[in-house]
N, CA, C, O and CB atoms as a CASP TS submission, in Angstrom:
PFRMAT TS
TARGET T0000
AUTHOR 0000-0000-0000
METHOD Language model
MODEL 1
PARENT N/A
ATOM      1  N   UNK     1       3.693   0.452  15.047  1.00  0.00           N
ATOM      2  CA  UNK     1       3.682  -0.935  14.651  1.00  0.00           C
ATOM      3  C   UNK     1       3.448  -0.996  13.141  1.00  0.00           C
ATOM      4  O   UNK     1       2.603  -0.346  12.526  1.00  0.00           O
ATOM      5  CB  UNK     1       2.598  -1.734  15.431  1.00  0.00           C
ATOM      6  N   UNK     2       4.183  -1.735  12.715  1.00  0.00           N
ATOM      7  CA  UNK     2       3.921  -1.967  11.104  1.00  0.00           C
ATOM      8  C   UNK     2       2.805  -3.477  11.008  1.00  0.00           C
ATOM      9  O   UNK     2       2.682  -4.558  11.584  1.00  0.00           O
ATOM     10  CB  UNK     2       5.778  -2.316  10.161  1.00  0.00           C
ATOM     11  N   UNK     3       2.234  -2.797  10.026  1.00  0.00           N
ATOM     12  CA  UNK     3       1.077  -4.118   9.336  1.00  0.00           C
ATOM     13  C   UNK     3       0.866  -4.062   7.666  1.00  0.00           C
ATOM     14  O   UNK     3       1.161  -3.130   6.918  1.00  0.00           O
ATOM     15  CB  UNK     3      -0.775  -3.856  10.047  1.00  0.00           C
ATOM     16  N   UNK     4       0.373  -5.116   7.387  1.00  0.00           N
ATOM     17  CA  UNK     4       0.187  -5.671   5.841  1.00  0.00           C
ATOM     18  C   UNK     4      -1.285  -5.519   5.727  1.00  0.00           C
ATOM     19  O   UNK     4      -1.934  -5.971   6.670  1.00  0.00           O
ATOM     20  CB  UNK     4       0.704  -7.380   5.517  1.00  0.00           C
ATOM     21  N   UNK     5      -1.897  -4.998   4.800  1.00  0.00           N
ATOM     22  CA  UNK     5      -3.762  -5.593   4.798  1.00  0.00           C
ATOM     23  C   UNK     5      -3.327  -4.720   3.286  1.00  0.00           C
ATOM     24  O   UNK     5      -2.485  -3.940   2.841  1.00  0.00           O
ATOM     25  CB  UNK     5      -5.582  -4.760   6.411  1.00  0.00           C
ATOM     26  N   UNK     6      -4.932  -5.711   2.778  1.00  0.00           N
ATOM     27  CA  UNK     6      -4.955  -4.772   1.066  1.00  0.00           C
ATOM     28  C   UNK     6      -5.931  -4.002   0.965  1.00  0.00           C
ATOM     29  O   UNK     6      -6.843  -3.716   1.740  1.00  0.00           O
ATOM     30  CB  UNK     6      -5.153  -5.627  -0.375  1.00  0.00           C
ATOM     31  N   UNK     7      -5.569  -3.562  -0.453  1.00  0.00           N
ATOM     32  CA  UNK     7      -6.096  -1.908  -0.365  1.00  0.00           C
ATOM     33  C   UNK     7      -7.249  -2.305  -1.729  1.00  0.00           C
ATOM     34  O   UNK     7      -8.056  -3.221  -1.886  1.00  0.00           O
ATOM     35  CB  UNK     7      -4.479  -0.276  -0.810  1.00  0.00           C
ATOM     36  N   UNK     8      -6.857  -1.145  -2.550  1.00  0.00           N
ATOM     37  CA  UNK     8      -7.948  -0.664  -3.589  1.00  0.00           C
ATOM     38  C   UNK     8      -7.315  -1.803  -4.621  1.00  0.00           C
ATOM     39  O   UNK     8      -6.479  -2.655  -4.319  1.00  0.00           O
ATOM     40  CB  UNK     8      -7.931   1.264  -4.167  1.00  0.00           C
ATOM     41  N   UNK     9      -7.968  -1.582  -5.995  1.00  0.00           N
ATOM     42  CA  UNK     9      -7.443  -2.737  -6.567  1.00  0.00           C
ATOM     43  C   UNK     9      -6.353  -2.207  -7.136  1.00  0.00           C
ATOM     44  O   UNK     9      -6.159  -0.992  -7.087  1.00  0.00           O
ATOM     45  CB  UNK     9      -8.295  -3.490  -7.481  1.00  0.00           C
ATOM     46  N   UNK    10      -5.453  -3.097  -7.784  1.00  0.00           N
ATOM     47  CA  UNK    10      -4.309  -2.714  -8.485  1.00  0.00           C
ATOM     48  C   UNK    10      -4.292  -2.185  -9.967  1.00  0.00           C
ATOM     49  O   UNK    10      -4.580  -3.093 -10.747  1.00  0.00           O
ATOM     50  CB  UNK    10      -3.553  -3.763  -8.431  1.00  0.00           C
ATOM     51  N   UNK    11      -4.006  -0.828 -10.663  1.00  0.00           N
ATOM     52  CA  UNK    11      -4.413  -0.019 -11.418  1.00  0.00           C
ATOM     53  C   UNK    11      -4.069  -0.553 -12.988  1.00  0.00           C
ATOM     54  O   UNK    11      -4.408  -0.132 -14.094  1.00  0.00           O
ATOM     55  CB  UNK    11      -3.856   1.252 -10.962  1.00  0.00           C
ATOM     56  N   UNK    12      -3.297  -1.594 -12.578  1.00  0.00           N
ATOM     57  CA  UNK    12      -2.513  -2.379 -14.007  1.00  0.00           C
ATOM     58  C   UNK    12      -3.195  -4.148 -14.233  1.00  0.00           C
ATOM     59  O   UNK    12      -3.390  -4.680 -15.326  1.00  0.00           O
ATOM     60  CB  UNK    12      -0.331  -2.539 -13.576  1.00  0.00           C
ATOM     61  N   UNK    13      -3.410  -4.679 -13.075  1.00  0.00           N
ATOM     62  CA  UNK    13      -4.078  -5.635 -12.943  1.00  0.00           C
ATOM     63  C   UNK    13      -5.541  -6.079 -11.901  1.00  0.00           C
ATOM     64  O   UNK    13      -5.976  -7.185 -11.580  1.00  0.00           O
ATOM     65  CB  UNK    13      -3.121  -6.231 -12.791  1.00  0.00           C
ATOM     66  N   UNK    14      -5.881  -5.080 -11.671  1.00  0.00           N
ATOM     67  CA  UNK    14      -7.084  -4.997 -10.675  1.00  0.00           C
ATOM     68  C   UNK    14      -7.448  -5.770  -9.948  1.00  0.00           C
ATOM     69  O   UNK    14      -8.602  -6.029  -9.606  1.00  0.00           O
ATOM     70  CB  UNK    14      -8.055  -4.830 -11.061  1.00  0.00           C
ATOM     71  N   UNK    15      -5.892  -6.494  -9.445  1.00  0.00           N
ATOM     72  CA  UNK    15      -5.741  -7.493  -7.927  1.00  0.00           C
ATOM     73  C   UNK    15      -5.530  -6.496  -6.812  1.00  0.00           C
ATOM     74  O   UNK    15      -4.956  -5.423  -6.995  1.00  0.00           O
ATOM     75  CB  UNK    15      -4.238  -8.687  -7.878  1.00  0.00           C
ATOM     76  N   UNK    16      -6.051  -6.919  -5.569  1.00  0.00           N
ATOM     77  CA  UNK    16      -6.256  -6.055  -4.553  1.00  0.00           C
ATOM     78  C   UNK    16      -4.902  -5.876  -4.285  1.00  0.00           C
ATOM     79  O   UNK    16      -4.331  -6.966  -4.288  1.00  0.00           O
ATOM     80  CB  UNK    16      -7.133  -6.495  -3.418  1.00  0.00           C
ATOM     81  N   UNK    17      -3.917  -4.643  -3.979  1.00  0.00           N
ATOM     82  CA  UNK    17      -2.900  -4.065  -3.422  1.00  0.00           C
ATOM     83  C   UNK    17      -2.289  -4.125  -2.226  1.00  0.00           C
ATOM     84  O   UNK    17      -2.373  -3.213  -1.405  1.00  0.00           O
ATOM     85  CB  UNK    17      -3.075  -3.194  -3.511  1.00  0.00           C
ATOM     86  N   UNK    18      -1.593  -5.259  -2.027  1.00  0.00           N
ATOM     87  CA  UNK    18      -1.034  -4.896  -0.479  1.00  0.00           C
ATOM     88  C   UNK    18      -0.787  -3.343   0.016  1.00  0.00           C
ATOM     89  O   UNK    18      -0.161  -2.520  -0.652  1.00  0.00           O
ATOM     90  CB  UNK    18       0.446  -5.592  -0.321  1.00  0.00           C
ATOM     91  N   UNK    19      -1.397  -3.077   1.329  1.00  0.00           N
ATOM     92  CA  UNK    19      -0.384  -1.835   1.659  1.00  0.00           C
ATOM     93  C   UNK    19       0.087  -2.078   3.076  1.00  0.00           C
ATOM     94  O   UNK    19      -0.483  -2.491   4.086  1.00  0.00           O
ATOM     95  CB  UNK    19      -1.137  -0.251   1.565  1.00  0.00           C
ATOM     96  N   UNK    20       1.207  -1.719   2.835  1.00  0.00           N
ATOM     97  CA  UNK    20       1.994  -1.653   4.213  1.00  0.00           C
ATOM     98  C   UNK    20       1.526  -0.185   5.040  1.00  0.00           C
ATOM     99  O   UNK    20       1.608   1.029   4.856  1.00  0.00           O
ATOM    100  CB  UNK    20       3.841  -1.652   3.857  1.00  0.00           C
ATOM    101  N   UNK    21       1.091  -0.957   5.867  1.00  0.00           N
ATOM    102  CA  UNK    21       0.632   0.557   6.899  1.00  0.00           C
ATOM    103  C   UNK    21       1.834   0.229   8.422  1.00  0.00           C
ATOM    104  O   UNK    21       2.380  -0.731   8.965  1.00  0.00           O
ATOM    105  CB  UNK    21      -1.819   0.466   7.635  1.00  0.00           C
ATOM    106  N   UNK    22       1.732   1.915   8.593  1.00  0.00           N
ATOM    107  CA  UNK    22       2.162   2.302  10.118  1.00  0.00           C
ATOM    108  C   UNK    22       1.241   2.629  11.178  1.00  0.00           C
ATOM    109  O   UNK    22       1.021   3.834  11.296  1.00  0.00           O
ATOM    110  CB  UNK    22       2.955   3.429  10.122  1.00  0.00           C
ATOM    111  N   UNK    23       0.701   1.925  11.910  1.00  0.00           N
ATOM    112  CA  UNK    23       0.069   2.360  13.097  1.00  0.00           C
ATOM    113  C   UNK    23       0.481   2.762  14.158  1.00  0.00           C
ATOM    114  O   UNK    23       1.319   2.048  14.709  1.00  0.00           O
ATOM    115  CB  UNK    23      -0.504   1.713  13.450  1.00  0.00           C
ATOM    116  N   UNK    24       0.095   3.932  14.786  1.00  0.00           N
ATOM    117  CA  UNK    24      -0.125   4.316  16.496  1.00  0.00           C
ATOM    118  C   UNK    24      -0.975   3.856  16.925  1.00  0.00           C
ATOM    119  O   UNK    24      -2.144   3.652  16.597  1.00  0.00           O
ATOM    120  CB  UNK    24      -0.344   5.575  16.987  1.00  0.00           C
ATOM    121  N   UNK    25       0.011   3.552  18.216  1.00  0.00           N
ATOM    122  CA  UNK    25      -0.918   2.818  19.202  1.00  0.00           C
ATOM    123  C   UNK    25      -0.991   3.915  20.505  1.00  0.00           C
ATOM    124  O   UNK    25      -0.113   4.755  20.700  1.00  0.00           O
ATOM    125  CB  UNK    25      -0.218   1.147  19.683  1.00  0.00           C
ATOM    126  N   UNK    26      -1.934   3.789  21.174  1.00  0.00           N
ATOM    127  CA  UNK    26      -2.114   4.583  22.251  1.00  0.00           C
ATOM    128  C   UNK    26      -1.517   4.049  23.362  1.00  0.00           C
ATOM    129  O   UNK    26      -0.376   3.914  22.920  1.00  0.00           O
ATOM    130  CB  UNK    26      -3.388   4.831  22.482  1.00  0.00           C
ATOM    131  N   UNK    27      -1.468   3.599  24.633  1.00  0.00           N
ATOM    132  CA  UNK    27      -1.331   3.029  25.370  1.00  0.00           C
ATOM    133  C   UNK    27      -2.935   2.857  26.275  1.00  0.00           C
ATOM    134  O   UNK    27      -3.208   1.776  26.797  1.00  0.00           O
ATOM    135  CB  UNK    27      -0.159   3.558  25.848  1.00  0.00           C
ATOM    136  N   UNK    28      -3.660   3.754  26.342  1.00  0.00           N
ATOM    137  CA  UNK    28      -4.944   4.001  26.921  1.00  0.00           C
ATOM    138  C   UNK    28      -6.035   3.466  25.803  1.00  0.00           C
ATOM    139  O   UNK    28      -7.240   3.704  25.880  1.00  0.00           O
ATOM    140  CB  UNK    28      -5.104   5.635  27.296  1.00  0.00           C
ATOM    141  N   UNK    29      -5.518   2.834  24.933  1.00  0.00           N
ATOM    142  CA  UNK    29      -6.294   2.126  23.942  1.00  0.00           C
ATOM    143  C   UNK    29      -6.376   1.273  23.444  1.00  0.00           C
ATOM    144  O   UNK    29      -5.275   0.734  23.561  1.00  0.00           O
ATOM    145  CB  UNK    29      -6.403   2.363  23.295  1.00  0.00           C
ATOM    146  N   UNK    30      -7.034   0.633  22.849  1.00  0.00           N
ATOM    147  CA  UNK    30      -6.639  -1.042  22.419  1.00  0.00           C
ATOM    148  C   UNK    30      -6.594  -0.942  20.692  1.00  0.00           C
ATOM    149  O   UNK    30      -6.461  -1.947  19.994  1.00  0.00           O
ATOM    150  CB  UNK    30      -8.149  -2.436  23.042  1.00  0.00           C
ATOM    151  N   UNK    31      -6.686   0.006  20.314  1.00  0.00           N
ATOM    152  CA  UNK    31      -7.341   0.082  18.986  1.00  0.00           C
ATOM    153  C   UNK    31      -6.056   1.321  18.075  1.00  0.00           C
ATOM    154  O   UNK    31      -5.679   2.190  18.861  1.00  0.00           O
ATOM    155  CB  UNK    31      -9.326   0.797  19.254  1.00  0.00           C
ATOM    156  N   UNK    32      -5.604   1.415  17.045  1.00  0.00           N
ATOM    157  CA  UNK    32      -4.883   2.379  16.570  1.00  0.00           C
ATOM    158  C   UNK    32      -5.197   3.762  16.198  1.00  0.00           C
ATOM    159  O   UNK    32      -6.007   3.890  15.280  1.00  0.00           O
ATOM    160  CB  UNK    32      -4.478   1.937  15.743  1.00  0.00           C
ATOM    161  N   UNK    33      -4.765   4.704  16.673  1.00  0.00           N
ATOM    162  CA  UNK    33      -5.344   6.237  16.514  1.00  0.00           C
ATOM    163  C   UNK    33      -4.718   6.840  15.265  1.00  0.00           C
ATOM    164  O   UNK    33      -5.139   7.950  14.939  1.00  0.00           O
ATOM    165  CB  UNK    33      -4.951   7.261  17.861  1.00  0.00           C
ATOM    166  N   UNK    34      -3.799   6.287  14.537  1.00  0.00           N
ATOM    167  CA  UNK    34      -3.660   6.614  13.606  1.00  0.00           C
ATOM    168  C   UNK    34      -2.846   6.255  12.587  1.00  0.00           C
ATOM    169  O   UNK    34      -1.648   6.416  12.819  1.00  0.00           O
ATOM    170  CB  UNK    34      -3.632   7.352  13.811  1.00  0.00           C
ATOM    171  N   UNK    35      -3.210   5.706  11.258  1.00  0.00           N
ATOM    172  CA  UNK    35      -2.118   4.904  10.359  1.00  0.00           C
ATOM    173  C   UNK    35      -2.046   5.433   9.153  1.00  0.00           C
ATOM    174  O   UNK    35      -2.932   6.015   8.528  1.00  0.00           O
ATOM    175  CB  UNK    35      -2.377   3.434  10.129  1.00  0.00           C
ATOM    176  N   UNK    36      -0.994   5.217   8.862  1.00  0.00           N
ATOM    177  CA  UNK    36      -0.313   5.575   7.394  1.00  0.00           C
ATOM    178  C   UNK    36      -0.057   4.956   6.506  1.00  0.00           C
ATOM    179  O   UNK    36      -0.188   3.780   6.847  1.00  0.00           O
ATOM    180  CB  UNK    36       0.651   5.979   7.340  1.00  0.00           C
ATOM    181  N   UNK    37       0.257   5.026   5.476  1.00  0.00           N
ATOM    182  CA  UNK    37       0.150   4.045   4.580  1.00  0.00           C
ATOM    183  C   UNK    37       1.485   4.362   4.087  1.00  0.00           C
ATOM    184  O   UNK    37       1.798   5.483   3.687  1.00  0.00           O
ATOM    185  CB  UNK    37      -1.080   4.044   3.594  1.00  0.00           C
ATOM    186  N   UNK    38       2.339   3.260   4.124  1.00  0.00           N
ATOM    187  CA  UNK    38       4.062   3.975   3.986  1.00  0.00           C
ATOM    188  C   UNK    38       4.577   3.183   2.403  1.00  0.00           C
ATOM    189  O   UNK    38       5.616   3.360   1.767  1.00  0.00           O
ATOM    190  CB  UNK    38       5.486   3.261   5.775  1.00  0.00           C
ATOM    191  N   UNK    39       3.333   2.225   2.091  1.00  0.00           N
ATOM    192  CA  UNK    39       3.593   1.273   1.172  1.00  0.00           C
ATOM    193  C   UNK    39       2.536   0.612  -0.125  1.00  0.00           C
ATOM    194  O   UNK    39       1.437   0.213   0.260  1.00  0.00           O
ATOM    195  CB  UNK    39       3.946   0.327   2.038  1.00  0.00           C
ATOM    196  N   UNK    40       2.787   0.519  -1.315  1.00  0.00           N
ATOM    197  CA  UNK    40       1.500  -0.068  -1.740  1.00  0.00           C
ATOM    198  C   UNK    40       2.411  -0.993  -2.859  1.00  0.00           C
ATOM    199  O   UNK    40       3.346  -0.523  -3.508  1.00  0.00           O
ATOM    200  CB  UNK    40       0.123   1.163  -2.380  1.00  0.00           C
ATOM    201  N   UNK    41       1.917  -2.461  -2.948  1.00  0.00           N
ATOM    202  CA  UNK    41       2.761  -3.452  -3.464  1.00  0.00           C
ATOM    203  C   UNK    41       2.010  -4.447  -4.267  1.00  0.00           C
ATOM    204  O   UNK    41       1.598  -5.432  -3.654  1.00  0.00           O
ATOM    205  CB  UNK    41       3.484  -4.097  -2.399  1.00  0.00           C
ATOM    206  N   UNK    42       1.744  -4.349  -5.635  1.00  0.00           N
ATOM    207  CA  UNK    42       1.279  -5.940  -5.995  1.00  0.00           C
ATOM    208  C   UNK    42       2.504  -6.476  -6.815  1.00  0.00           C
ATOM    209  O   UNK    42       3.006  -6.050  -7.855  1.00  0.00           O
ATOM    210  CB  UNK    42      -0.295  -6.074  -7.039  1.00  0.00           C
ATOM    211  N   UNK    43       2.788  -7.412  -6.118  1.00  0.00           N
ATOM    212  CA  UNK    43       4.169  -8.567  -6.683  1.00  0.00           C
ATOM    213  C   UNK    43       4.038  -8.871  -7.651  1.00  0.00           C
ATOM    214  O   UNK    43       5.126  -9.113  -8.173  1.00  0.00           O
ATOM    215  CB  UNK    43       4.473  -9.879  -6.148  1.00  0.00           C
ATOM    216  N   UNK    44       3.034  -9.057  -8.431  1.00  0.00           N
ATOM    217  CA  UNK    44       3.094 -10.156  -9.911  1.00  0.00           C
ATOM    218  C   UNK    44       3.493  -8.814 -10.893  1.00  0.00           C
ATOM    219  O   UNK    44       4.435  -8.800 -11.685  1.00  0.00           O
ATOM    220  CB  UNK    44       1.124 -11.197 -10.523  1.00  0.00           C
ATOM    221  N   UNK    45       2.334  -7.443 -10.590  1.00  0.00           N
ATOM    222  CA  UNK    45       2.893  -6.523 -11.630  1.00  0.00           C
ATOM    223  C   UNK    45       4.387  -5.819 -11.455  1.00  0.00           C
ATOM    224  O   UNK    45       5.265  -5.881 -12.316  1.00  0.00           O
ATOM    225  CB  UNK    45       1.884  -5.417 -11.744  1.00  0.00           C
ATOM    226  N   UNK    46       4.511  -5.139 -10.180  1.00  0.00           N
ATOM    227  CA  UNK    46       6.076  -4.965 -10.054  1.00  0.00           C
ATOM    228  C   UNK    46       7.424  -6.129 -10.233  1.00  0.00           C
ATOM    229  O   UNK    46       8.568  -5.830  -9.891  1.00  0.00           O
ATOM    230  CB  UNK    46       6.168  -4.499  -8.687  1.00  0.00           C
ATOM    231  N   UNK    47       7.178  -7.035 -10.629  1.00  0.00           N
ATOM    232  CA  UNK    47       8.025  -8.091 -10.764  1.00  0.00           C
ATOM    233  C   UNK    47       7.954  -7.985 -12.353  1.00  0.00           C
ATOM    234  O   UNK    47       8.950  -7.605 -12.969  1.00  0.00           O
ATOM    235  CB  UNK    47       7.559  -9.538  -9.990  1.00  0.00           C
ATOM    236  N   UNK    48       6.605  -8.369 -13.112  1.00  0.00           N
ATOM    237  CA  UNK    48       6.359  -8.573 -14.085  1.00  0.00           C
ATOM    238  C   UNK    48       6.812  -7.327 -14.916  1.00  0.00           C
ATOM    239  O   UNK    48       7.833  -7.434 -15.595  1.00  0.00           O
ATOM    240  CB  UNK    48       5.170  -8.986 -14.063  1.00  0.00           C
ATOM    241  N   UNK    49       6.084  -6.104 -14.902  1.00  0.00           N
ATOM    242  CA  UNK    49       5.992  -5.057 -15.650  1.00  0.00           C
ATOM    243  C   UNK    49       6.456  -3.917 -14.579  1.00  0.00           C
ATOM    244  O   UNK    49       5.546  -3.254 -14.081  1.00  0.00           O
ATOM    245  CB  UNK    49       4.539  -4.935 -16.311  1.00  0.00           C
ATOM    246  N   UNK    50       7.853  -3.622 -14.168  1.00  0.00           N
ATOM    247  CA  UNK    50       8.153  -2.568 -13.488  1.00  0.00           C
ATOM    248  C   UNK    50       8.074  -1.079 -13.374  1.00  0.00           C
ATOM    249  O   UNK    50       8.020  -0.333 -12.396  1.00  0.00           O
ATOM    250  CB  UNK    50       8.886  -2.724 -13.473  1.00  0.00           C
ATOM    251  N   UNK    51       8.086  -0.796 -15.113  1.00  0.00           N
ATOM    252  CA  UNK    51       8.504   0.673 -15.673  1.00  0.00           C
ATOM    253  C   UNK    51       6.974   0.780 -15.705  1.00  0.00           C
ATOM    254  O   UNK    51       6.556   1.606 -14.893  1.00  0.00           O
ATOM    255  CB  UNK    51       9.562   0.942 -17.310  1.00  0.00           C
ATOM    256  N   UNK    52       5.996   0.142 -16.453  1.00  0.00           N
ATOM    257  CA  UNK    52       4.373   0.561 -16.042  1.00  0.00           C
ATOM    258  C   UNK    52       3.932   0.173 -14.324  1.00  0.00           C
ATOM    259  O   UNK    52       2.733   0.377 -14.133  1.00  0.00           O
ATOM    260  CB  UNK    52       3.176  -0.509 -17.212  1.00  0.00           C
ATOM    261  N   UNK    53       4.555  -0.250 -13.296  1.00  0.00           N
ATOM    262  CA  UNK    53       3.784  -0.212 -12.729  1.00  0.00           C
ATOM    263  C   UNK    53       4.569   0.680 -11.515  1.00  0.00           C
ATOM    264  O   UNK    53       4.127   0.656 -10.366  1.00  0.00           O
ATOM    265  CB  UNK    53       3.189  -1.476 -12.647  1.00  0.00           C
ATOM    266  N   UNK    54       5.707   1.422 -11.854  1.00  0.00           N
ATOM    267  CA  UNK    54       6.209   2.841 -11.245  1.00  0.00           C
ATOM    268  C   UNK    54       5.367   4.108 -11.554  1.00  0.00           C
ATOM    269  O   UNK    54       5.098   5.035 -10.790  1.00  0.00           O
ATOM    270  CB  UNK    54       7.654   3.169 -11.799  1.00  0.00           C
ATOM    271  N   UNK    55       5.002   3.927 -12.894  1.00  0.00           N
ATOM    272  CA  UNK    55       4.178   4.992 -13.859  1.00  0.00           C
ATOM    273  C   UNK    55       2.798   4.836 -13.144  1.00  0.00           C
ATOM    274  O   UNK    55       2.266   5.581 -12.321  1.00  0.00           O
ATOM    275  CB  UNK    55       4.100   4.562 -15.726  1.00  0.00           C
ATOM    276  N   UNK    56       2.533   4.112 -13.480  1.00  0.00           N
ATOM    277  CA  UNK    56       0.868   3.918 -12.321  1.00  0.00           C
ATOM    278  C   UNK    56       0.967   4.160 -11.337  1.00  0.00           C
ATOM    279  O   UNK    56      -0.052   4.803 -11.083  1.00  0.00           O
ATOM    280  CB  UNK    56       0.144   2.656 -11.970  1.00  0.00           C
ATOM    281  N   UNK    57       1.527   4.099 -10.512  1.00  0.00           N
ATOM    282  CA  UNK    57       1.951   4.469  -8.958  1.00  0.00           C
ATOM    283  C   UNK    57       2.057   5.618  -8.742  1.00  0.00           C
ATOM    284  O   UNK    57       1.616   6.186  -7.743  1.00  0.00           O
ATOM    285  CB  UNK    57       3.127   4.017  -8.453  1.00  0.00           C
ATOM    286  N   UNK    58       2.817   6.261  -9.890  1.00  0.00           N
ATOM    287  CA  UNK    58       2.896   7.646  -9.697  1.00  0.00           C
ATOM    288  C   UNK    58       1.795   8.676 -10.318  1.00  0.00           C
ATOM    289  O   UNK    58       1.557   9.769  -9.804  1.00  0.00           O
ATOM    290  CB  UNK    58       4.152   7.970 -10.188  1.00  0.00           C
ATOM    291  N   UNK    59       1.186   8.205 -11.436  1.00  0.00           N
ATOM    292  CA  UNK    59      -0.134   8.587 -11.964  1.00  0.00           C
ATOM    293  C   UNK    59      -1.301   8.586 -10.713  1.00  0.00           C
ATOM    294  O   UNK    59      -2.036   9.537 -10.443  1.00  0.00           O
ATOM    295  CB  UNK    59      -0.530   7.482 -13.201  1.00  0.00           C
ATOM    296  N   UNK    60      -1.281   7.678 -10.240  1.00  0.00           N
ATOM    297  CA  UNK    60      -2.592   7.505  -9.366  1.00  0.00           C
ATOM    298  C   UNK    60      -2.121   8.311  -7.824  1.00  0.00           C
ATOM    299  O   UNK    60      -2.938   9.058  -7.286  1.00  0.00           O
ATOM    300  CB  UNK    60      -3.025   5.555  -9.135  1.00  0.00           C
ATOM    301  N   UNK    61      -0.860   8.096  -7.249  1.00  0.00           N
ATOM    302  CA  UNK    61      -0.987   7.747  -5.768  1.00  0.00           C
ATOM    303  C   UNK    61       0.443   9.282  -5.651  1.00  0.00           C
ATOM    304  O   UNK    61       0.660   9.710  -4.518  1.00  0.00           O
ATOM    305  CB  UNK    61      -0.484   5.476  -5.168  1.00  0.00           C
ATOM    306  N   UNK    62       0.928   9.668  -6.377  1.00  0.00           N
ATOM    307  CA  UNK    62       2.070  10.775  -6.411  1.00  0.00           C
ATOM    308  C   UNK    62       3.808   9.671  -5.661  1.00  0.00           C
ATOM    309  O   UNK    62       4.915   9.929  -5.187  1.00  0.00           O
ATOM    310  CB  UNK    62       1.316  12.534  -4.979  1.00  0.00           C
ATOM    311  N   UNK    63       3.284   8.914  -5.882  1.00  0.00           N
ATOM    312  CA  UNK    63       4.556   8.488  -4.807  1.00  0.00           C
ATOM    313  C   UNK    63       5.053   7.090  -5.937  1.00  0.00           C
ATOM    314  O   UNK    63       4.451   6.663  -6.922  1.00  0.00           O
ATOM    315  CB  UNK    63       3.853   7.854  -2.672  1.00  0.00           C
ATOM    316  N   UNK    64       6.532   6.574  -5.252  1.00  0.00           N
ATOM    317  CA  UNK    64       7.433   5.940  -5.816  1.00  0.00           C
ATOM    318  C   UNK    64       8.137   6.494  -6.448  1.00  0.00           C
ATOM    319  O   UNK    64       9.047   5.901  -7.026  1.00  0.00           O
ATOM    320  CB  UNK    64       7.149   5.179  -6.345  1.00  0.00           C
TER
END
């Protein structure tokens, strides 16, 4: 199942970070056994300032 919740703050504007996570679900459980984080998004800086906030992304987190 995919979900939205935020993360740490954002490294260019230190607004909290959407991240898109992937959860497992069990069937014998009500609760998720294990999620991933497939995504991390703040709109105003990737809209605003793209080329610094690919660079930050990749400075901090190895990914994008």
């Amino acid at each position: 199942m995919n979900t939205t919740t935020y993360g740490e703050p954002c490294p260019l504007c230190h607004a909290p970070l959407l991240l898109d996570l992937l959860q497992v679900r069990s069937a014998q459980s009500d609760y998720p056994i294990a999620e991933r984080v497939t995504g991390r998004r703040c709109p105003g800086c990737q809209a605003a300032q793209p080329e610094q906030w690919t660079e930050a992304m990749r400075d901090h987190y190895g990914d994008i």
